[in-house]
C-alpha positions in Angstrom: 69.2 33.4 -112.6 68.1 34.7 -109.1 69.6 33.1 -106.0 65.6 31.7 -105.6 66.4 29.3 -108.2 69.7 28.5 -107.8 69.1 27.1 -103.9 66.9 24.5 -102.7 65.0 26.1 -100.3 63.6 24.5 -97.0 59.8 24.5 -97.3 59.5 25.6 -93.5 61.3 28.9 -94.8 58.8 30.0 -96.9 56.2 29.3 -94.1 58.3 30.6 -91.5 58.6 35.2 -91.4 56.4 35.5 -94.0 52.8 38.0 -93.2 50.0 35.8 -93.2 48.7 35.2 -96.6 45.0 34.5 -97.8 46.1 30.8 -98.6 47.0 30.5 -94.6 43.4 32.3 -93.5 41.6 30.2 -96.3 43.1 26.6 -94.5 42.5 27.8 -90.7 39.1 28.7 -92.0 38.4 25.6 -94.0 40.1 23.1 -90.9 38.0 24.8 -88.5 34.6 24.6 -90.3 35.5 20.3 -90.8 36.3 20.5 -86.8 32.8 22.3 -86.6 31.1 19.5 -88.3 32.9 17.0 -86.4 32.1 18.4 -82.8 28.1 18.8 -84.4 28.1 15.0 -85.2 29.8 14.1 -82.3 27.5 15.7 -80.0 24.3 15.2 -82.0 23.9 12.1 -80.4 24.1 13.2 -77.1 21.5 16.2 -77.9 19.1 13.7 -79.0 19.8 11.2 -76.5 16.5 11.8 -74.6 14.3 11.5 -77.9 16.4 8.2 -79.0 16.4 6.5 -75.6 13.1 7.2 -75.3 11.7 6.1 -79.2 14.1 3.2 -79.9 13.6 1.7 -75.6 16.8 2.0 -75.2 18.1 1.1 -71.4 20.6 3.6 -69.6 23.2 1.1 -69.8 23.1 0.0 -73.4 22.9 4.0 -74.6 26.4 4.3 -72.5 28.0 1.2 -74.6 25.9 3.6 -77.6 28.0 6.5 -76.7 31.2 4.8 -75.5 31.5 2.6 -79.1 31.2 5.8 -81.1 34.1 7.4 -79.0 36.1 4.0 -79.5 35.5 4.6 -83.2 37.5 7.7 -82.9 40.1 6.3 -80.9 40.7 4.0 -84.1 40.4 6.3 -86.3 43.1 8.7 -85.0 45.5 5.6 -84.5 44.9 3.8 -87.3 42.9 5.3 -90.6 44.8 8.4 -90.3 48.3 6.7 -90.5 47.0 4.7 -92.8 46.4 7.7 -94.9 49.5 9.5 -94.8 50.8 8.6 -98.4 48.2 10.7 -100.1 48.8 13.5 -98.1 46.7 15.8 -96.1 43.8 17.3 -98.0 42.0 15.0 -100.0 42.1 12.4 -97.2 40.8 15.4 -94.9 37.7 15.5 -98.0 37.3 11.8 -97.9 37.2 11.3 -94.3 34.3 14.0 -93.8 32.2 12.7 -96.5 32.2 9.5 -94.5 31.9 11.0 -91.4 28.8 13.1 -93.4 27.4 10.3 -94.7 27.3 8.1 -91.9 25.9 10.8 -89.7 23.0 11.0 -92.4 22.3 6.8 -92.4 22.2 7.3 -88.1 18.3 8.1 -89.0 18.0 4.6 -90.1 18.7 2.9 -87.0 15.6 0.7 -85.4 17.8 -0.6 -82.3 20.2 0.3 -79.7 22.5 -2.1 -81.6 22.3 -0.5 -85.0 22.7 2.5 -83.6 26.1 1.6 -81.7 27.1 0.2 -84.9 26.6 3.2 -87.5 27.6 5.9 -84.2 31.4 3.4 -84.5 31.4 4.0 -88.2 30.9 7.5 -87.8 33.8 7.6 -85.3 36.4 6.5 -88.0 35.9 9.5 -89.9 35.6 11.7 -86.9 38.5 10.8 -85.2 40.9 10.1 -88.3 39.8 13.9 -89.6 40.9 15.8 -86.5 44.3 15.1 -86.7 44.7 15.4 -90.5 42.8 19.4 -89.8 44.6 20.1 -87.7 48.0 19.1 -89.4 46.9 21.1 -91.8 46.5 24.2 -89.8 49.8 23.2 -87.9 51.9 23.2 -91.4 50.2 26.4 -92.5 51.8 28.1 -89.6 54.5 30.0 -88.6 56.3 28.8 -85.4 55.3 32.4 -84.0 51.9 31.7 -84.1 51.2 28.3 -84.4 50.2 27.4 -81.0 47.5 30.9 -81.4 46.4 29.4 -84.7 45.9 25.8 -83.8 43.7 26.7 -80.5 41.7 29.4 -82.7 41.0 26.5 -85.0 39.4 24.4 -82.1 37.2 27.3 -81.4 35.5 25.8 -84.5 34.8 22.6 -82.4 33.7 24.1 -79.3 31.0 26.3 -81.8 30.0 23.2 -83.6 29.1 21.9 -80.3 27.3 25.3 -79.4 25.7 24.7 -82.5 24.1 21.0 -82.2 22.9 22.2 -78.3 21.5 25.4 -80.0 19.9 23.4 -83.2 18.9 20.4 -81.5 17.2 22.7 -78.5 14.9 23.9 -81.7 14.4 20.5 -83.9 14.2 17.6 -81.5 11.1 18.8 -79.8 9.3 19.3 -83.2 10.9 17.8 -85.5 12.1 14.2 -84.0 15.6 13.3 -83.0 16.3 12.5 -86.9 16.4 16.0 -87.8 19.5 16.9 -86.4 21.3 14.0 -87.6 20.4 15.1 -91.5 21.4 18.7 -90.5 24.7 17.7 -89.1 25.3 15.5 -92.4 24.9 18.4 -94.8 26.8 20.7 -92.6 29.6 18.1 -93.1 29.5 17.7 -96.9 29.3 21.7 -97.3 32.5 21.4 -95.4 34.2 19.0 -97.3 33.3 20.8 -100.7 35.3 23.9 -99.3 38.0 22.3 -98.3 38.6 20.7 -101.6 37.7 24.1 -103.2 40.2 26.6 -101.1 42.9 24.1 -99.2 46.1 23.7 -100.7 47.7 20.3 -100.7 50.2 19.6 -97.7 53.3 21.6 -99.5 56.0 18.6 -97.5 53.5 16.2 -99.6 53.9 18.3 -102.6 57.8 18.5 -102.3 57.9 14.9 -102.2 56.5 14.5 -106.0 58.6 16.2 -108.6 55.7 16.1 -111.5 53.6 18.9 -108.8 55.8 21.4 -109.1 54.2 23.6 -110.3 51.5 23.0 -108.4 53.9 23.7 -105.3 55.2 26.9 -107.4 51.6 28.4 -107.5 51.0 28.2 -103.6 54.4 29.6 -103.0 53.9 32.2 -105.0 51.0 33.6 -102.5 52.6 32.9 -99.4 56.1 33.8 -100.1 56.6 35.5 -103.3 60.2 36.1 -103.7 60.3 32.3 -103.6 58.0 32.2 -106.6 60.6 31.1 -109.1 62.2 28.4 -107.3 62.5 25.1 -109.1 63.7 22.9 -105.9 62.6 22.9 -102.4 63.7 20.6 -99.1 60.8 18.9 -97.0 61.1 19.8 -93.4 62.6 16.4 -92.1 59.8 14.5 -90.1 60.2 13.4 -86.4 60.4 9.4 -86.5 58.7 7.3 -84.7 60.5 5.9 -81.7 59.5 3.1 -79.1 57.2 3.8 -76.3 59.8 2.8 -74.1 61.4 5.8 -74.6 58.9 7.9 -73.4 59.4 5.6 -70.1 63.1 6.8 -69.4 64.4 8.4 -66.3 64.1 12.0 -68.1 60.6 11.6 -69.2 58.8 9.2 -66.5 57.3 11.8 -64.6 55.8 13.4 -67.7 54.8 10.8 -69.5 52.6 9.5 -66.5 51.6 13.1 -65.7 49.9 14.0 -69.3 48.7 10.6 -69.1 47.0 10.5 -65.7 45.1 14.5 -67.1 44.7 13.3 -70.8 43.1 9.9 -69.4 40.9 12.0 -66.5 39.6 15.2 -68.7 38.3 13.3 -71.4 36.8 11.0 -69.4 34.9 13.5 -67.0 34.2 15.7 -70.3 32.3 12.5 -72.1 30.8 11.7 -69.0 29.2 15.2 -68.9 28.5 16.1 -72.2 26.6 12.7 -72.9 24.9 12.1 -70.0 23.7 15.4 -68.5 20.5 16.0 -70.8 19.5 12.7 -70.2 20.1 12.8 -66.3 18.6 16.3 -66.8 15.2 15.1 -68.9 15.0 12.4 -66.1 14.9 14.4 -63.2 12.2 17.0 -64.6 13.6 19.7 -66.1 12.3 20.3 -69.9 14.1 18.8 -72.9 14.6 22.1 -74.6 16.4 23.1 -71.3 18.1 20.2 -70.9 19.7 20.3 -74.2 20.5 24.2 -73.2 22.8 23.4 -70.6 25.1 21.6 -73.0 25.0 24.4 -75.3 26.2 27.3 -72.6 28.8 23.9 -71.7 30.0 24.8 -75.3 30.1 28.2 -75.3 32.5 28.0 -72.1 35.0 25.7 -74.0 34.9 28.0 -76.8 36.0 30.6 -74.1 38.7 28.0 -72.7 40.2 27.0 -75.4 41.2 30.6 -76.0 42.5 31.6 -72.8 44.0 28.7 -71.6 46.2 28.2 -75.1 46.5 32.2 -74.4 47.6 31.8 -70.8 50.1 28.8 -71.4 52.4 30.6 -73.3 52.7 33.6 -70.2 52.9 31.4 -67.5 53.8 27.6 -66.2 51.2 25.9 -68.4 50.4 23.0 -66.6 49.5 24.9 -63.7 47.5 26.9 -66.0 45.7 23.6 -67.1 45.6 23.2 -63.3 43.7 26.5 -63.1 41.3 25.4 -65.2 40.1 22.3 -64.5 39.6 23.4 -61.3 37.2 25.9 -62.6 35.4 22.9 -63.7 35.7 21.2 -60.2 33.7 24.1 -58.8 31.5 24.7 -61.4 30.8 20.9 -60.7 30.1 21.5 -57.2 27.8 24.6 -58.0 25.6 22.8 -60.2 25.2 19.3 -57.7 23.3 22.1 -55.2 21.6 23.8 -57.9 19.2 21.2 -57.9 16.4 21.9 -60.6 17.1 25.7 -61.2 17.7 25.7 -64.8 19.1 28.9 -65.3 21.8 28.3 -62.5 22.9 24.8 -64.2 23.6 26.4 -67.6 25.6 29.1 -65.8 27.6 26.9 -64.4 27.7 24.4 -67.5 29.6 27.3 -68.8 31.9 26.9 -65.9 32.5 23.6 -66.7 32.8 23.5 -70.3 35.8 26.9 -69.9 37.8 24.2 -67.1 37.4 21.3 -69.6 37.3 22.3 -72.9 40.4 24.4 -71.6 42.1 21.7 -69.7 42.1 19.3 -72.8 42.8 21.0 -75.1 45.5 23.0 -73.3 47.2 19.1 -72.3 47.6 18.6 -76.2 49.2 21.8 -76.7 51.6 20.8 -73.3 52.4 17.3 -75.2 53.3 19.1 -78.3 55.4 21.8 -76.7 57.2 19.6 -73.9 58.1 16.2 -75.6 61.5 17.0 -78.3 63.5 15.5 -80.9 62.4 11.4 -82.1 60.3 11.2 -78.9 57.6 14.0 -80.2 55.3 12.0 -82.7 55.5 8.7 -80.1 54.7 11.0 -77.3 51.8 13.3 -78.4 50.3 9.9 -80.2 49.9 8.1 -76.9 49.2 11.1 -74.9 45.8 11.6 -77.2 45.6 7.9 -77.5 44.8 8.0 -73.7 42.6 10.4 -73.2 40.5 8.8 -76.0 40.5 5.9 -73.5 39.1 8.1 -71.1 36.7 9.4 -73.7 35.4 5.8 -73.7 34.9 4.8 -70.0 33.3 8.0 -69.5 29.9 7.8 -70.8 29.9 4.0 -69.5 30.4 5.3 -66.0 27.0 7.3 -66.7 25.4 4.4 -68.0 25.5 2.1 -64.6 24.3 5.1 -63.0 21.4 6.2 -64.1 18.5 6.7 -61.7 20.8 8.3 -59.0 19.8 11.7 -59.8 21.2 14.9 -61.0 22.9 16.0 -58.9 24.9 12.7 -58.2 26.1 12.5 -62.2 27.7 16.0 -61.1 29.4 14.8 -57.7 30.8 12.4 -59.9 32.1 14.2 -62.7 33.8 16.7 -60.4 36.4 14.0 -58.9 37.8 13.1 -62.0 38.2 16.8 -62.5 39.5 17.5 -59.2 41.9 14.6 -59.2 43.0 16.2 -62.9 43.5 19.5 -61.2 46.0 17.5 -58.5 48.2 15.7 -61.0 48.4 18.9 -63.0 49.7 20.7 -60.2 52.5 18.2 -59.6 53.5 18.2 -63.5 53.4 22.0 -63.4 55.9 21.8 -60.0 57.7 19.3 -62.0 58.4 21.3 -64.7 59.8 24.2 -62.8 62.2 22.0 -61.3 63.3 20.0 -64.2 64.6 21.6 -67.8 62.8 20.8 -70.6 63.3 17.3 -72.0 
């Protein structure tokens, strides 16, 4: 009998020194394509925004509650469906969640009133939000420690590009197709990407270890990613981080943090919703064509795409937060650029590029800080209200655009670049904070 069989093995160990196998590539692939379809469905509305406001008579400040209650969906969904969820592991509730998502993107071409469409854009939320987390817990678990940080932001690439991809697509079918079209697209993209996750994704292997009578369906996926594991018959989950009162995240140790992360979770997501919902509409409004106006999201998109790669790149050479600084005020004076731009269209999406490398960057980067900086019992209460947060922000965003339409272009962007600014600042002082103060 080899020593394989004779020891229980800790599941992290036959993640953990291994090459990367095909099973690893096939989940990072699979997770990013369901974040791909996410972003699309989540931005789908905003690409469409003009066409909608202007079929359904929708008024500036109802369309912000539109956006805002889709965005308050997610911020349940993360919180409570995915929890919820937990018992059945990771991938079929990753399937389930982006049929719904899928689905309800699909019935959005049904709405006849700002109010129906509020209420099936809230529906769609739940699945959005609840999926992201459950993806990319996926990817997380599928990852050596080495890498994980690399793999996890190369997986959000795939939600940058879905967003890339509803600006690019919805630049083409709204102007002659209808706003619908782009809902129905975004739909099948989702179900396509919930059929290859349940094809190629493994099950969560600590949900696996927890249920003797899978064995060997635990067996076969070790088998790939650690062979001389292979014939092992008993394996040890990795033990989970417990949930522990927010209180704690309130001591002396951790004050300064905690309300750091907060204050650049709350003010990134809430200047990046302002932006991405609002700017074609402001943009439509103030002249410029809706096929441009829809354009300037999409180089937004391909700048995040760029961010989230360097920034998660960057953070692990250099202080991160003032990495996070760096980039967010990138977005600040991308910001600025575009409020004198005035109507030159091809100046605006340069610098939307700016600003979507500064935010994109900035938020995703302050997830990765939460993840890297809170330790021990703390971590799962710490990175749950840190994205519970910015999701607030998320929310008050596009209702900030709402009350003020009509200002002009160039005002929506004098806004949006204080909140980034003020991110900038308090991610400066966390970054001097952390060179002063050990990790907690």
């Amino acid at each position: 009998m080899t020593e394989a069989v004779m020891t229980s093995i800790p599941i992290r160990e036959v993640i953990e020194g291994q090459r990367v196998s095909r099973v690893q590539i096939y989940v990072a692939i699979a997770c990013a394509a369901i974040l791909f379809c996410d972003a699309f469905s989540l931005q789908a509305v905003a690409v469409a925004g003009p066409a909608i406001r202007s079929d359904l008579e929708i008024e500036p400040k109802m369309m912000g509650i539109v956006f805002s209650l889709g965005l308050v969906g997610m911020m349940l969904g993360a919180i409570l469906v995915g929890p919820l969820t937990e018992r059945f592991g990771h991938k079929w509730p990753l399937v389930f969640l982006a049929l719904w998502f899928s689905f309800c993107t699909i019935l959005t071409v049904l709405a006849d009133s700002a109010w129906s469409l509020a209420g099936l854009r809230f529906l769609d939320g739940l699945g959005l939000g609840a999926a992201i987390p459950k993806a990319l817990a996926l990817t997380s678990e599928y990852s050596a420690t080495r890498v994980r940080r690399l793999t996890v932001s190369l997986t959000m690439v795939g939600y940058a590009a879905g967003g890339v991809a509803a600006g690019f697509i919805g630049a083409k079918l709204v102007p002659q197709g209808g706003w619908h079209m782009v809902f129905i697209v975004s739909g099948m993209l989702g179900i396509g990407a919930s059929a290859l996750v349940a094809i190629v994704v493994p099950e969560s292997l600590n949900h696996l270890v927890k249920k003797p009578d899978r064995i060997r369906e635990l067996q076969q996926i070790v088998s790939v990613v650690a062979p001389q594991y292979a014939d092992a018959s008993s394996f040890q989950a990795t033990p989970s981080s417990r949930r522990s009162s927010i209180f704690r995240l309130f001591s002396p140790e951790l004050l300064f943090l905690t309300l750091g992360l907060w204050a650049v979770a709350f003010l990134a997501q809430m200047d990046m919703f302002l932006y991405i919902n609002w700017t074609p509409i402001f943009a439509e409004a103030a002249g410029i064509p809706l096929d441009q106006s829809i354009m300037i999201n999409l180089y937004y998109n391909a700048g995040a795409m760029a961010g989230i790669v360097l920034v998660g790149w960057a953070m692990d050479r250099a202080n991160p937060a003032f990495i996070i600084a760096a980039a967010l005020t990138v977005a600040c004076l991308s910001l600025g650029a575009m409020a004198i731009a005035g109507l030159q269209a091809n100046l605006l999406m340069a610098s939307s590029a700016g600003v979507g490398f500064g935010l994109g960057g900035g938020a995703t980067g302050i997830s990765l800080l939460a993840a890297t900086l809170y330790d021990g019992d703390v971590k799962v209460t710490g990175i749950g209200w840190a994205l519970g947060v910015g999701r607030i922000g998320s929310a008050v965003g596009p209702l900030i655009g709402g009350g003020s339409m009509g200002s002009g272009l160039s005002v929506l962007f004098v806004m949006a670049a204080v909140p980034a600014l003020m991110a900038a600042i308090f991610a400066t002082m966390l970054g001097y904070h952390l060179r002063q103060s050990p990790r907690p």
